[in-house]
C-alpha positions as CSV (number, residue, x, y, z in Angstrom):
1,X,0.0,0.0,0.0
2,X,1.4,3.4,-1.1
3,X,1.6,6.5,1.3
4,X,-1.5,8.7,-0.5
5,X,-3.5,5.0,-0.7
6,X,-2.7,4.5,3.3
7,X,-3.2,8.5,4.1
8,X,-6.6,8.3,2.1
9,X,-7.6,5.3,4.0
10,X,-7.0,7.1,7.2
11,X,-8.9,9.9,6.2
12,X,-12.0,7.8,5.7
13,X,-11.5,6.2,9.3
14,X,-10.9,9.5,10.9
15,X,-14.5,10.6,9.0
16,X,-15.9,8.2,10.7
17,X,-14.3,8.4,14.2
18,X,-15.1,12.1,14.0
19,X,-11.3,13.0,15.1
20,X,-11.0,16.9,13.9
21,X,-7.8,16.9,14.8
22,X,-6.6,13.8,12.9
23,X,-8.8,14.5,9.6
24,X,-7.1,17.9,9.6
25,X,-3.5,16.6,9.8
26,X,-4.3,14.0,7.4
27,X,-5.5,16.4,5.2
28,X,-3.3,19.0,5.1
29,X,-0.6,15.2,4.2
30,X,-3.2,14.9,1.6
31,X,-2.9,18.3,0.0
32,X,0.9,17.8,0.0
33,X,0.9,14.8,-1.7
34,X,-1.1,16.0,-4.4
35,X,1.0,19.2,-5.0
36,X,3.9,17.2,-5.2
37,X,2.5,14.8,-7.6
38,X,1.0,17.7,-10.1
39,X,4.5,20.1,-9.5
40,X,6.0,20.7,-12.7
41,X,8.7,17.7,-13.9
42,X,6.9,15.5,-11.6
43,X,6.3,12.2,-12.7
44,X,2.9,11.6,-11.4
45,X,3.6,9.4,-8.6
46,X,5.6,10.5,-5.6
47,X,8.5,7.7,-4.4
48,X,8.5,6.5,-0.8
49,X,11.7,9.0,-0.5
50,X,9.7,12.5,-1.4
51,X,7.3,11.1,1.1
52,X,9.0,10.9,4.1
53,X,11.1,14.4,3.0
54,X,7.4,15.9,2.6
55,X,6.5,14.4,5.8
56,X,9.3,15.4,7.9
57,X,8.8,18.7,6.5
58,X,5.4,18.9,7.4
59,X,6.1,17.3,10.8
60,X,9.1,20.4,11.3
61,X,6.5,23.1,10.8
62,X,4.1,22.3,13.1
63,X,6.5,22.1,15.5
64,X,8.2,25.2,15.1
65,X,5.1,26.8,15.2
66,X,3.3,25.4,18.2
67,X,7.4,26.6,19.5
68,X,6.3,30.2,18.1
69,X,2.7,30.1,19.7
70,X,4.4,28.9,22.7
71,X,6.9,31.6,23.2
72,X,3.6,33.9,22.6
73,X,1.9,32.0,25.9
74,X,-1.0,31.5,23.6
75,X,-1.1,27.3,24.4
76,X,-4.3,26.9,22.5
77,X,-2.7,27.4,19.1
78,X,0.4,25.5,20.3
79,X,-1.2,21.9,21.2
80,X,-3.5,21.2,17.9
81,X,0.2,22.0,16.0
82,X,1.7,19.5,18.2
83,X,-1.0,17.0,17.8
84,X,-0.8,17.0,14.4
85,X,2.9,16.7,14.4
86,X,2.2,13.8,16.6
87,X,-0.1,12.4,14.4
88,X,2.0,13.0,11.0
89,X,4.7,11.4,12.3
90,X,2.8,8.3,12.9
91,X,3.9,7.8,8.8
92,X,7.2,8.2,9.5
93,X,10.3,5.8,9.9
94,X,11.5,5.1,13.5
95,X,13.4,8.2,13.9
96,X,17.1,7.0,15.6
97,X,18.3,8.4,19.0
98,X,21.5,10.1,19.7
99,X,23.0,7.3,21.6
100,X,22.0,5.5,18.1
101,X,23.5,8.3,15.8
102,X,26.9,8.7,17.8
103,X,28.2,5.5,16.4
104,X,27.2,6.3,13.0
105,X,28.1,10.1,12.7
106,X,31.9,8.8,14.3
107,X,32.4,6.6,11.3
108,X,31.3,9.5,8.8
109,X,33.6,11.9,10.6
110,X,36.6,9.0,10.4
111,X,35.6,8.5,6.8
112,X,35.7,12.1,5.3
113,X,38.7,13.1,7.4
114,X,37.1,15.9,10.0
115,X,39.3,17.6,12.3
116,X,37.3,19.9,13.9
117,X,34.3,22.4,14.0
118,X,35.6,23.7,11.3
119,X,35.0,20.4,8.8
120,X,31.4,20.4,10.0
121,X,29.9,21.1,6.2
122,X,31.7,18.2,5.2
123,X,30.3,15.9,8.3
124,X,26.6,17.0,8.0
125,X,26.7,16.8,3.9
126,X,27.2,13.5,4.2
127,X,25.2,12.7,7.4
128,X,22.5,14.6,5.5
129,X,22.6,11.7,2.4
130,X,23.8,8.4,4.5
131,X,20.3,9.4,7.2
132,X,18.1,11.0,5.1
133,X,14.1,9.6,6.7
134,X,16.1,8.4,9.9
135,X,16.9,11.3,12.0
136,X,15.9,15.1,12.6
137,X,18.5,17.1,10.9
138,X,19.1,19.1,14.1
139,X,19.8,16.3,15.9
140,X,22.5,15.3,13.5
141,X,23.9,18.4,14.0
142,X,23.7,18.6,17.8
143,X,25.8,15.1,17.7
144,X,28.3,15.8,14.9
145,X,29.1,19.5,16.8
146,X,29.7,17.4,20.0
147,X,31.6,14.7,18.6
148,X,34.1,17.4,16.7
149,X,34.4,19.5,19.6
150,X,35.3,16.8,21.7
């Protein structure tokens, strides 16, 4: 089953369970998924790769701004955004820990050759490609700056 065949599937269940919040979330997935497969050069179907990107996009800006609505002390914005975060990344992969990244960001720093701080493009360009889908971008970042620092 596909991601827009499972979303769409969802959708129908959260209709029926009457969850606002979920049918919202799954929507806005839904919208997403169909921009992306109309976008110019697009070849109709979006892989499983553009999926997860799209998701963990989605998932980042609900976060950061149920972080803005926070810093704003209005909490009644902030927890439907986290809700649906919650909920969107229900379709994502296991998402790996630091104590699970420190291993293998060690063995990309060992393999391009990083010094220090100051190789830390190199580090994260290839972190970036190697755990695409399986970690938060600012956790790779929070690891590789510790591990060249150290």
């Amino acid at each position: 089953m596909t991601l827009t065949e499972q979303i769409n599937n969802d959708i129908k269940e959260a209709m029926k369970a009457k969850d606002t919040v979920r049918l919202t979330a799954l929507r806005a997935v839904k919208s997403q998924l169909l921009l992306a497969a109309t976008e110019k050069g697009a070849d109709g179907a979006s892989s499983d790769e553009a999926g997860v990107k799209m998701l963990q996009k989605l998932v980042k800006q609900r976060k950061e701004s149920a972080e803005l609505y926070q810093q704003q002390d209005r909490k009644d914005l902030a927890d439907p955004e986290l809700a649906e975060a919650a909920i969107i990344e229900t379709y994502l992969p296991k998402q790996l820990s630091e104590e699970e990244l420190t291993p293998i960001l060690q063995a990309i720093i060992d393999k391009v050759g990083a010094a220090g701080p100051q190789d830390m493009g190199k580090v994260m360009g290839a972190a970036s490609q190697e755990l695409a889908g399986k970690a938060d971008g600012k956790t790779i970042s929070t690891v590789v700056r510790n591990l060249l620092s150290a």
